[in-house]
C-alpha positions in Angstrom: 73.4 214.7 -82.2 75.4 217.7 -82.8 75.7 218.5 -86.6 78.1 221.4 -88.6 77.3 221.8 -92.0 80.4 221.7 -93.9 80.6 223.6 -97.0 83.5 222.5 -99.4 85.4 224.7 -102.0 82.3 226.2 -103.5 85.0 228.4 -105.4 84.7 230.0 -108.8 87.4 228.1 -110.4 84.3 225.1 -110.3 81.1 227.6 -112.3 83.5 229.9 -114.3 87.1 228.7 -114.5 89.1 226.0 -115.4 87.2 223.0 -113.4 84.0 223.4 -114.6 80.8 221.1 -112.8 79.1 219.3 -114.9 76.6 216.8 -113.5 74.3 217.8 -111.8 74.0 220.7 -113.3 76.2 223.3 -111.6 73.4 226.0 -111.2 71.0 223.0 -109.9 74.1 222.1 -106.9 74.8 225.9 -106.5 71.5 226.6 -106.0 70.8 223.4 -103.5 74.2 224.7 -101.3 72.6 227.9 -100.6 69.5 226.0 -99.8 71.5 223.9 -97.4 73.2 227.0 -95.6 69.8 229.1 -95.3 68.1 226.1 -93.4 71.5 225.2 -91.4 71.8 229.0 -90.1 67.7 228.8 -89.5 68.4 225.1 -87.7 71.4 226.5 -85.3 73.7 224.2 -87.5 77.2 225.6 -87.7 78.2 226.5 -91.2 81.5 225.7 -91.8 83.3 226.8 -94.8 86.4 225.1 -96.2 88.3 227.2 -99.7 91.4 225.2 -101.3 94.5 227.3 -102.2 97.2 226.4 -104.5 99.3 229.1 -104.8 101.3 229.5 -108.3 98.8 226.5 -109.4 96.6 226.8 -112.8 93.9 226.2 -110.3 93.2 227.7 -107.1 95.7 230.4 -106.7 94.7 232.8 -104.3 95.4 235.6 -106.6 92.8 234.4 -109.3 88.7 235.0 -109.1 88.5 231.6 -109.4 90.0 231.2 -106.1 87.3 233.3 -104.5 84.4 231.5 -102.8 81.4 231.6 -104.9 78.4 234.1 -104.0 76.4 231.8 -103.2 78.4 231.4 -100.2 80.4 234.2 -100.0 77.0 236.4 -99.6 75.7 233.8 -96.7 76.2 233.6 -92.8 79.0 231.0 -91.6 80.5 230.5 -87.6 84.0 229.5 -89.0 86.2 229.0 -92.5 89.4 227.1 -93.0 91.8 227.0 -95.8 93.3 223.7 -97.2 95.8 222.6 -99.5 95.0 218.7 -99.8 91.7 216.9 -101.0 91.3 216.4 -96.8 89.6 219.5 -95.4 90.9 217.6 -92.4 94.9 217.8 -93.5 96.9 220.6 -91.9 93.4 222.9 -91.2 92.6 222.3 -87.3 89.0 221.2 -88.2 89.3 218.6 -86.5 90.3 220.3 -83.3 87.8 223.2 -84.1 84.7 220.4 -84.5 85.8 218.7 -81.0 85.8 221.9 -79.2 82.6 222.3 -80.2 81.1 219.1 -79.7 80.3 218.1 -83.2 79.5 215.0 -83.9 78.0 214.9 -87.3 79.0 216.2 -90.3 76.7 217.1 -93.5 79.2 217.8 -96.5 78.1 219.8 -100.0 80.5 221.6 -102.4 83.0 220.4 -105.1 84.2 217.8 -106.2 82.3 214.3 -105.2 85.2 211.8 -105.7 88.1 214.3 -104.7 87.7 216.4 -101.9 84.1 215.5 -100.8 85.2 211.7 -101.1 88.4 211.7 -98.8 87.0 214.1 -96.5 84.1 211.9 -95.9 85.8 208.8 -95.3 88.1 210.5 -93.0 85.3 212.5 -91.1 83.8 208.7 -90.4 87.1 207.2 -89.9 87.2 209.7 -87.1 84.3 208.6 -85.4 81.7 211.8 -86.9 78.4 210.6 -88.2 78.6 211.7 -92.3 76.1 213.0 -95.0 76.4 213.8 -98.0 73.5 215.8 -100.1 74.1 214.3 -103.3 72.2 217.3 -105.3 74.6 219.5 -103.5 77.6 218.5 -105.0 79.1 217.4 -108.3 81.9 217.0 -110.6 83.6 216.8 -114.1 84.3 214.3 -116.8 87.6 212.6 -116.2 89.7 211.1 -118.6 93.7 209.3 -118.0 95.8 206.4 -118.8 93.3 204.5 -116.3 90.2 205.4 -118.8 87.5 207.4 -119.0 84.4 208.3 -117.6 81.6 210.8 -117.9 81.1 213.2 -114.6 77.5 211.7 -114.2 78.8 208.2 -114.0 81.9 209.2 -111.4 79.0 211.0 -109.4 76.4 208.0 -109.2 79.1 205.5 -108.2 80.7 208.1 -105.9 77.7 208.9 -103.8 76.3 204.8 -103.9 79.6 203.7 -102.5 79.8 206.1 -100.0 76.2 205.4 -98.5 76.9 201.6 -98.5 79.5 202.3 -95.6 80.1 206.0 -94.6 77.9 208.6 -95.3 74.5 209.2 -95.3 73.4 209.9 -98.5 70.4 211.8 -99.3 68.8 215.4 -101.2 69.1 218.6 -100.3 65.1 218.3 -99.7 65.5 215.2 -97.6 67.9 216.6 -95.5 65.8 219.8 -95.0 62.9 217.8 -93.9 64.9 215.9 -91.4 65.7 218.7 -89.8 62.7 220.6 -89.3 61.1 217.1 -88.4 63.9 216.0 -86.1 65.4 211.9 -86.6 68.7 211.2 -88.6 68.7 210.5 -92.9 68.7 206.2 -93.3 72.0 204.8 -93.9 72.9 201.7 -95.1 76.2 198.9 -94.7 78.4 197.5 -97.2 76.5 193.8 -96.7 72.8 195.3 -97.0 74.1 197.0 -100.1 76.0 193.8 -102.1 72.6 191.9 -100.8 70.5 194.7 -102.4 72.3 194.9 -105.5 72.4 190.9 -106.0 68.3 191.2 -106.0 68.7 193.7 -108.8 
C-alpha cells in the first residue's frame, strides 16, 4: 500500500471569506489538516496539495486572499500541488497521471468542502481503482439552503461521510488515522449491504 495524502482547497475563501466552514468547527478541521500533513511528511506519505481557481468568480479568484492556500498549509512541506477548476481534483489537473507514476495506490483526502469537492473526488479516486479515506474531523462544510430545501452543515456532513464509508472511502479521525500509521494495517471499511443491515438493527 502506497498512500498520498491529498490535501483539498484548504483556501481562505473557507475560514475568512465568503464560504465560511461551519461544522466541525473550522479551527477544530484546520487544526486536524495540519495534524494530518506533520504525521504524513513524518510517515514518507506524499502530500499533495490541490487549490481551486475561478477566475473573475465571487469565490476563488486568483487575485483575492481568499484564493490563497491557508497557513496551515501554505507554511507546511508538500511533494506536489495542482490547481483545479471543477469539484474533481481529478478533472483537467494530471493527478491522475502524477499518482500512477508514482505508484500510489491509496488516497487519504482532508480539506473543504465534504459533499462538493471532497465527495466527487472520492468517488472518482475509488472509481479509479485507489483505495479512499476520508478523515472526517479534517474536513467540513456550510449550511445549504435552495429550491431542493434546506439543511444545516452538520447534517450534510454526518450523511456525507456515513454514505461514503458504506461503499468508498474509509472513514475515520484524524487520530485514528495517525495511529494506523505509526502502527502499520489499513482504517476498517465497510459495504453498502453491511451498512443497510446495520442500520435496520438500529
Amino acid at each position: 500500500m502506497t498512500r498520498a495524502l491529498l490535501v483539498i482547497d484548504v483556501q481562505n475563501e473557507y475560514v475568512t471569506g465568503n464560504l465560511p466552514i461551519a461544522f466541525p468547527p473550522v479551527e477544530e478541521s484546520l487544526a486536524n489538516i495540519g495534524r494530518a500533513i506533520d504525521a504524513a511528511n513524518a510517515a514518507g506519505v506524499e502530500v499533495v496539495v490541490i487549490q481551486h481557481s475561478a477566475p473573475g468568480a465571487p469565490i476563488f479568484d486568483p487575485s483575492s486572499h481568499g484564493w490563497e492556500l491557508h497557513e496551515v498549509v501554505a507554511s507546511r512541506p508538500r511533494e506536489v500541488a495542482f490547481e483545479k477548476s471543477e469539484a474533481n481534483a481529478f478533472v483537467e489537473t494530471g493527478l491522475d497521471d502524477w499518482l500512477r507514476e508514482h505508484s500510489i495506490d491509496t488516497l487519504t483526502l482532508v480539506g473543504y468542502m465534504t459533499q462538493h469537492c471532497d465527495e466527487t473526488t472520492a468517488k472518482h479516486a475509488a472509481d479509479a481503482g485507489y483505495a479512499v479515506e476520508l478523515l472526517s474531523d479534517a474536513t467540513g462544510t456550510l449550511p445549504l439552503a435552495n429550491a431542493a430545501g434546506s439543511a444545516t452543515a452538520e447534517e450534510i456532513h454526518r450523511v456525507i461521510t456515513v454514505m461514503l464509508h458504506s461503499e468508498f472511502a474509509a472513514v475515520a479521525t484524524t487520530e485514528a488515522w495517525i495511529a494506523m500509521l505509526d502502527e502499520g494495517g489499513e482504517l476498517p471499511r465497510d459495504d453498502v449491504y453491511s451498512s443497510s443491515l446495520a442500520a435496520g438493527k438500529g
